[in-house]
N, C-alpha and C positions, 0 to 999 in steps of 0.2 A: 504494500500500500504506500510506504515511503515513496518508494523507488518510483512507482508511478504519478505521485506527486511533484517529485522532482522533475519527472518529464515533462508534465502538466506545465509546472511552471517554467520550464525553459523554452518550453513551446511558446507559452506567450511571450516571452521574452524575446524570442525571435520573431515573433509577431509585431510587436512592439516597435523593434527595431528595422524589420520592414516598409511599417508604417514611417517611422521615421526619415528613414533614406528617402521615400516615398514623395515625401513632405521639402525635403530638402532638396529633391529633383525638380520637383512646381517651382520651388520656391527662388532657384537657381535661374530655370525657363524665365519666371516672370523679369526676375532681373537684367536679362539678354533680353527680353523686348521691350523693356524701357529702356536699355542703353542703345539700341537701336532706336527705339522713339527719339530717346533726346539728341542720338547724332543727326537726326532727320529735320529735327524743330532744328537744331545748330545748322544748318544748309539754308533751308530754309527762309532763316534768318539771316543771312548772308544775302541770298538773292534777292531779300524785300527791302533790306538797305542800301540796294545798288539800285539808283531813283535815275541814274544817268549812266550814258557809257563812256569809258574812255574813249572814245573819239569826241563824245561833246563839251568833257570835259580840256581835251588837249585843244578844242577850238574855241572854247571860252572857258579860259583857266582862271575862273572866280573862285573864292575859299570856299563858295556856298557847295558849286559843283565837284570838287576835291571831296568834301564830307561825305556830297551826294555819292560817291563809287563805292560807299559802305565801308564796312570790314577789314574786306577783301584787297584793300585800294592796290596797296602794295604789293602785291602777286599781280596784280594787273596792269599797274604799270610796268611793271618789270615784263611782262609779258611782252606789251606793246614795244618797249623800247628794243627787247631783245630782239624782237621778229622771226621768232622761232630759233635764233640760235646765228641768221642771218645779218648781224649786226652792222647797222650804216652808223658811224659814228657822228655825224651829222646829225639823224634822227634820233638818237640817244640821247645826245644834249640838249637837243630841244624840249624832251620830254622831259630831262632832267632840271632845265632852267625853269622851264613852267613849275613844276614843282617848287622849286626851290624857292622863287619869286613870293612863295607865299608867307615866308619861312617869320614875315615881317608884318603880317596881315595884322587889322584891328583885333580880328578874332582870332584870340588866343590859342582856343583847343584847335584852332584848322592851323595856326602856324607851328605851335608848338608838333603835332600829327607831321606837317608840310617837312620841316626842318628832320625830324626822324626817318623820313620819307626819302629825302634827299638823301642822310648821309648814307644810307645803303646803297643807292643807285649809286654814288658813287665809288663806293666799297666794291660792287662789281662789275664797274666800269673799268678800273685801274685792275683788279685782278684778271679781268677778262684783257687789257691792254697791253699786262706784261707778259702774259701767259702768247700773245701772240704778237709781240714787238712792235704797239700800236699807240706804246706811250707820248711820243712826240706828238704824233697825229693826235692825240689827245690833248694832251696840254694845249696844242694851238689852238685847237677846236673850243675848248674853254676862256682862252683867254681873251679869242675874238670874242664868243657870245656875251663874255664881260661887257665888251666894249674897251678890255686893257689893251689889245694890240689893233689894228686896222685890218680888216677883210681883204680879201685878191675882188671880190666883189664890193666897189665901190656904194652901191646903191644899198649894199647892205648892214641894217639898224636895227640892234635887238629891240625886241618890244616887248621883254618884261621886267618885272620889276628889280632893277639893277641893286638898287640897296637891299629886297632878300638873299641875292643871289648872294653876294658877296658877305653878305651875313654869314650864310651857310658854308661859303667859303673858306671863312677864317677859322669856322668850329672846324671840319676835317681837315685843315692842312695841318696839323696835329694829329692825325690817326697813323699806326703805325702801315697802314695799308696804300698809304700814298709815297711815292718811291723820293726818296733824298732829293733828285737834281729835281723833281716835280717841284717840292716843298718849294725850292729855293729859287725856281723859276719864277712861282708866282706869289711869293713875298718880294722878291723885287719889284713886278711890275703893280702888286699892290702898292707899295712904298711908294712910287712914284707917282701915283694915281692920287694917292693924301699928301704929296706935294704938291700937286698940280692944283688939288683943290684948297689950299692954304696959301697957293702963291695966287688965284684967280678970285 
């Protein structure tokens, strides 16, 4: 009679813990469909804050439109500028001075975003320039859309906003991702630029 009670109870015992694993398998399930729910709300969410596309944004680079590309902004610009990997370095700086131009805006959160924005673009502009000895062609490319050196195109005026640009400019020529003779290229033609306007 013992012995049979003892089985008795170990029976439910494993019964028990049947149920249990049971319980802990639902209970496991539910949690994998909420982390699925929530990566989906997180997407979601991304594409209902994207109110404009990088292309209407790069044709009127207001803070308002910057904000508008959501989230996401910076994957997307980076997108656009890279052009699948096809990089004009041209059209990279442009996207990059748009950006950058805001770095100074009234609105705080879209400069402060703007300036963050920037210093990666050009974190991988300069890695992508020396990985493929496209540094000079860079620096010049920068320094014209400054306005520090003169264009081979006369007729050509940048049209953004030159005091963010250069805002943004002073924060990374500090970063250790911008190469020496870069640095010291365009701290001279800075220098000379807060001469020019101290002596005019």
């Amino acid at each position: 009679m013992k012995e049979m009670g003892k089985l008795t109870m170990l029976g439910s015992l494993e019964d028990d813990e049947s149920e249990d694993s049971d319980e802990d398998a639902t209970a496991s399930e539910v949690e994998e469909e909420e982390s699925e729910q929530s990566e989906e709300e997180q997407i979601k969410e991304v594409i209902q804050l994207a109110k404009v596309t990088v292309d209407q944004f790069l044709a009127n680079p207001s803070a308002q439109n910057f904000m508008d590309l959501g989230s996401n902004r910076l994957n997307v610009l980076l997108n656009k500028a890279k052009n699948n990997g096809n990089i004009s370095v041209n059209d990279y700086v442009s996207v990059l001075m748009k950006v950058a131009s805001l770095s100074k805006n009234t609105n705080t959160e879209a400069a402060e975003l703007a300036e963050k924005c920037a210093e990666l673009l050009y974190r991988d502009l300069f890695i992508w320039s020396q990985e493929n000895d496209k540094t000079s062609i860079v620096n010049n490319t920068i320094l014209v859309s400054l306005g520090l050196i003169k264009s081979e195109d006369k007729k050509y005026k940048p049209s953004w906003n030159l005091e963010g640009c250069l805002h943004t400019l002073i924060g990374i020529v500090k970063k250790n991702y911008i190469p020496e003779s870069t640095k010291d290229a365009f701290k001279v033609f800075m220098q000379r630029q807060a001469n020019d306007t101290v002596m005019s």
